[in-house]
C-alpha positions as CSV (number, residue, x, y, z in Angstrom):
1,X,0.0,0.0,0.0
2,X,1.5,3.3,-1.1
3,X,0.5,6.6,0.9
4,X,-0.9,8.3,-1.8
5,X,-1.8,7.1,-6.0
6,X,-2.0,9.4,-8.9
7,X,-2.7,8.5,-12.9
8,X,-0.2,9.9,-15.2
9,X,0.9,9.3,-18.8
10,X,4.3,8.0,-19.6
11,X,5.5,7.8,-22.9
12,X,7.1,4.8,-24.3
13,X,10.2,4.8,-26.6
14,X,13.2,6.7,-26.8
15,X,11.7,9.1,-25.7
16,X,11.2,7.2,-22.5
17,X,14.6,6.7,-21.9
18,X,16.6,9.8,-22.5
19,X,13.9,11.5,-20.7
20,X,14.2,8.9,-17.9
21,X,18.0,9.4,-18.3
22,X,17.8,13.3,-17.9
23,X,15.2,13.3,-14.7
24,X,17.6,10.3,-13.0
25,X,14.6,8.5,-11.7
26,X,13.3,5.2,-13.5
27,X,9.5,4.7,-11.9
28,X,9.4,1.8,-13.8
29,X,11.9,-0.2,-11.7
30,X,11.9,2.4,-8.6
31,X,15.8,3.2,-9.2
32,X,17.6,6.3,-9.0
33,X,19.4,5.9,-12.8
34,X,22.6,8.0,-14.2
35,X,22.1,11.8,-16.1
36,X,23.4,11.8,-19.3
37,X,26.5,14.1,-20.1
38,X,25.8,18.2,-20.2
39,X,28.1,20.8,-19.8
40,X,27.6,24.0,-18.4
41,X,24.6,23.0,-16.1
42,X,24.3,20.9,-13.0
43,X,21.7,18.4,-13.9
44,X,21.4,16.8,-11.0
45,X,20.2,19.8,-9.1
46,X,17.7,21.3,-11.9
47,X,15.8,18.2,-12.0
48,X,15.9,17.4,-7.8
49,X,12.1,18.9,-7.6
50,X,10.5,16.9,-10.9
51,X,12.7,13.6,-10.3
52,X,10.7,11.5,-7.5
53,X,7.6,11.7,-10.2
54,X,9.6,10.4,-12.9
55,X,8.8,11.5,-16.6
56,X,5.3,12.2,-16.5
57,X,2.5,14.0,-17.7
58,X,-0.3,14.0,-14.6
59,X,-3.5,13.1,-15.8
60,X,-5.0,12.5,-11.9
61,X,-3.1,14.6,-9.8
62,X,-1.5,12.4,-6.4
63,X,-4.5,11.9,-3.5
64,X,-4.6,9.7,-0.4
65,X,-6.5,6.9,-0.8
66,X,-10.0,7.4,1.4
67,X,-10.9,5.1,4.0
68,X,-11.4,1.5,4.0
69,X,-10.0,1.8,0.3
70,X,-7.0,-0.6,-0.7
71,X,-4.5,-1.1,-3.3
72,X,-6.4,-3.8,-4.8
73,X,-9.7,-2.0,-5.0
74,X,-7.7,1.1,-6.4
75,X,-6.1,-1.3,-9.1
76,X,-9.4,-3.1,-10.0
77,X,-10.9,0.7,-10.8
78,X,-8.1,1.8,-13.1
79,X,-8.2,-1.1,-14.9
80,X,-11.9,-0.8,-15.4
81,X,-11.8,2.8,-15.9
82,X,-9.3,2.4,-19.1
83,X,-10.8,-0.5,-20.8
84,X,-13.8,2.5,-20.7
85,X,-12.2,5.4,-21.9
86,X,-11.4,6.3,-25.6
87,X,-7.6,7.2,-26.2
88,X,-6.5,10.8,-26.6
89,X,-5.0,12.7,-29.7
90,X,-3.1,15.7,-30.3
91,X,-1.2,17.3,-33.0
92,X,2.4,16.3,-31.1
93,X,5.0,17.8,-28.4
94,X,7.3,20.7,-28.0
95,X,9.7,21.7,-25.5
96,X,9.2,25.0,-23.7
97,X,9.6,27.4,-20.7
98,X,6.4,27.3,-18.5
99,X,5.7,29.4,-15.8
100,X,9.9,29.2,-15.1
101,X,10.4,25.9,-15.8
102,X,11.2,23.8,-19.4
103,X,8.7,21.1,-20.3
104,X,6.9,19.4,-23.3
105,X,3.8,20.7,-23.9
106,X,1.0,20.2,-26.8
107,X,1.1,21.7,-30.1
108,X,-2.5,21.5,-30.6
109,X,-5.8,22.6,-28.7
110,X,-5.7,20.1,-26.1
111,X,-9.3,19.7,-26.5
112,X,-9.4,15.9,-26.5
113,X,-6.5,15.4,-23.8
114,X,-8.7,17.7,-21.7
115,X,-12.0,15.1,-22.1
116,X,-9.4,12.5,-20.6
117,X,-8.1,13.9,-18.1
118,X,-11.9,15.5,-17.1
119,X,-13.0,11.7,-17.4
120,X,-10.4,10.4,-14.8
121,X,-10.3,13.1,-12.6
122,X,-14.4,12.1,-12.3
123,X,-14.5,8.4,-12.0
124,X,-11.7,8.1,-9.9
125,X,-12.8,10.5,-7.1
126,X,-14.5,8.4,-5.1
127,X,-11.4,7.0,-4.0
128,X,-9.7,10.1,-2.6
129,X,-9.5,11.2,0.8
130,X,-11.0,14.5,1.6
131,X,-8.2,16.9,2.1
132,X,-6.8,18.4,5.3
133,X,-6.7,21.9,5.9
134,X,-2.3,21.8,5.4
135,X,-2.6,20.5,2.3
136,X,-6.1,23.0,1.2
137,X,-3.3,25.9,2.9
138,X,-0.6,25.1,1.3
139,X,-2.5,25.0,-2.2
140,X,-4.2,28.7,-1.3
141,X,-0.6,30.0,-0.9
142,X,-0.6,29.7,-5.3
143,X,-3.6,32.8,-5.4
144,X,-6.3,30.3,-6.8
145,X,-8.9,32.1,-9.1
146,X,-12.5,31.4,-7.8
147,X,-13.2,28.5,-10.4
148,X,-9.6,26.6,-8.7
149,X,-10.7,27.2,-5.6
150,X,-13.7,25.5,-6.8
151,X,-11.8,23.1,-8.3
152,X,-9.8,22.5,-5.3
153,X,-13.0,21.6,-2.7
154,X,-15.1,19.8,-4.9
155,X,-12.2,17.1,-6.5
156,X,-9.3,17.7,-4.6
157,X,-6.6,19.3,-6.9
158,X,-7.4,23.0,-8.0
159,X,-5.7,22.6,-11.6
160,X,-8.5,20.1,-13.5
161,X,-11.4,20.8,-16.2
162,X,-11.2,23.6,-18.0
163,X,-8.1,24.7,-15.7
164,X,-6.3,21.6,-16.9
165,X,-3.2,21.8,-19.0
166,X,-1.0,18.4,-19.7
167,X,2.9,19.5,-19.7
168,X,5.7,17.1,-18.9
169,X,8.1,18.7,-16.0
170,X,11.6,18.4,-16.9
171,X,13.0,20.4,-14.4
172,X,12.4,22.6,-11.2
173,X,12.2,26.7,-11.5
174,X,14.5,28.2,-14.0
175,X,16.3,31.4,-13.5
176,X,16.0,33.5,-16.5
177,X,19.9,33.1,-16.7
178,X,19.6,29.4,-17.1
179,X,16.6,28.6,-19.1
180,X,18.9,29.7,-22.2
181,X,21.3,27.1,-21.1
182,X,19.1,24.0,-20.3
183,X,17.5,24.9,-23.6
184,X,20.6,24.8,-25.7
185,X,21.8,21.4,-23.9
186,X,18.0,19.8,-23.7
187,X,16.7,20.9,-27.1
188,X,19.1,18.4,-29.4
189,X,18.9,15.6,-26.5
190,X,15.1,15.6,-26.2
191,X,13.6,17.1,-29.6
192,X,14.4,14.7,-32.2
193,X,12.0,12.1,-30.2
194,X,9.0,13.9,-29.7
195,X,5.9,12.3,-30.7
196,X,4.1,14.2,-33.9
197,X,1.0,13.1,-33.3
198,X,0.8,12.4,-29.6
199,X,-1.7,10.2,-28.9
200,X,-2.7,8.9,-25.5
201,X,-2.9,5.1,-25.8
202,X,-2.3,3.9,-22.1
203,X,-2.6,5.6,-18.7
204,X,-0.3,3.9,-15.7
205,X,-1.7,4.1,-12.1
206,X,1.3,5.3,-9.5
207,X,1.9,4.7,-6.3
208,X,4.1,7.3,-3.9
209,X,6.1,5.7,-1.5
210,X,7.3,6.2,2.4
211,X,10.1,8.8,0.5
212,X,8.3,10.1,-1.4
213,X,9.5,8.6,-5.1
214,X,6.7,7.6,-7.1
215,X,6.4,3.8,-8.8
216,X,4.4,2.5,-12.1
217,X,1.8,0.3,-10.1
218,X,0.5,-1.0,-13.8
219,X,-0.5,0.4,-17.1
220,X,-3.4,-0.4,-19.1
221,X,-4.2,0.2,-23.0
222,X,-7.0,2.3,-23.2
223,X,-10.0,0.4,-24.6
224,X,-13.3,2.3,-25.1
């Protein structure tokens, strides 16, 4: 039993693996794995905040499990919700700097990533925990607009629905001296290997454990 779950999107591929490579953190086998050479920046600290997810995009954001709910019961629900949802499609990936920090983010509208992500976030809230008032705190400190804050009592993460936007983190908070730096070193690693199209195949239920690194629990193929 993990302390808290979340569903996220990994890709597959090469993509997979140098991206596994530059975050240090293989969720698939719950290792810590080696950077790959880069000059000029230290890699190891610009990706400490993103690594214990693992490349990701967050499709459920992480929640403690309510009461009386177990890690079966939580894996017999994902795999029911995926053989039920469609898969996802979007014109591909790019890398860029958001809100301070570089990560791959969709070259289209988003619209039918968003009917995902809106889908799981639904189904699988009857398995959350209500949230205590240090974690509802500690999300108020980001100046929620009034449709987050929303958001944020009624499924427990303030940044879903039409406040949803699927990026994958590739490292912490940039400052503006270094973004130009990671670009030039991440651009020719990661770039070649993005997906054009992205689609959204498979969703893989995560599990966060006693320190706080996340694990693949399992992945299903999305079937509806």
């Amino acid at each position: 039993m993990y302390k808290r779950y979340a569903v996220f999107f990994i890709p597959k591929g090469e993509l997979a693996t140098r991206g596994t490579a530059w975050l240090g953190w293989d969720s698939a086998q719950g290792i810590p794995v080696a950077h790959p050479p880069a000059r000029d920046i230290d890699l190891d600290r610009l990706t400490r905040t993103p690594r214990k997810y693992g490349l990701h995009a967050t499709v459920r954001a992480p929640f403690e499990p309510a009461s009386g709910i177990s890690d079966t019961v939580l894996r017999a629900a994902f795999a029911a919700l995926c053989q039920r949802l469609a898969p996802a499609r979007d014109d591909g990936l790019r890398l860029a700097l958001l809100h301070g920090f570089m990560a791959l983010i969709p070259t289209g509208n988003q619209r039918d990533i968003m009917r995902l992500a809106r889908d799981v976030v639904t189904a699988m809230d009857e398995f959350r925990a209500p949230l205590d008032d240090a974690t509802l705190a500690k999300r108020r400190k980001s100046n929620l607009s009034e449709t987050q804050e929303a958001h944020l009592l009624r499924w427990g993460y303030p940044y879903v629905m039409e406040d949803y936007n699927f990026h994958i983190t590739l490292t912490g908070r940039l400052k503006q001296e270094q973004s130009v730096a990671v670009m030039t070193t991440l651009a020719p690693y990661i770039a070649p290997h993005l997906p054009n199209p992205l689609t959204i195949t498979h969703l893989t239920l995560m599990g966060e454990d006693e320190n706080g690194m996340f694990h693949q629990i399992e992945t299903h193929l999305l079937g509806g």
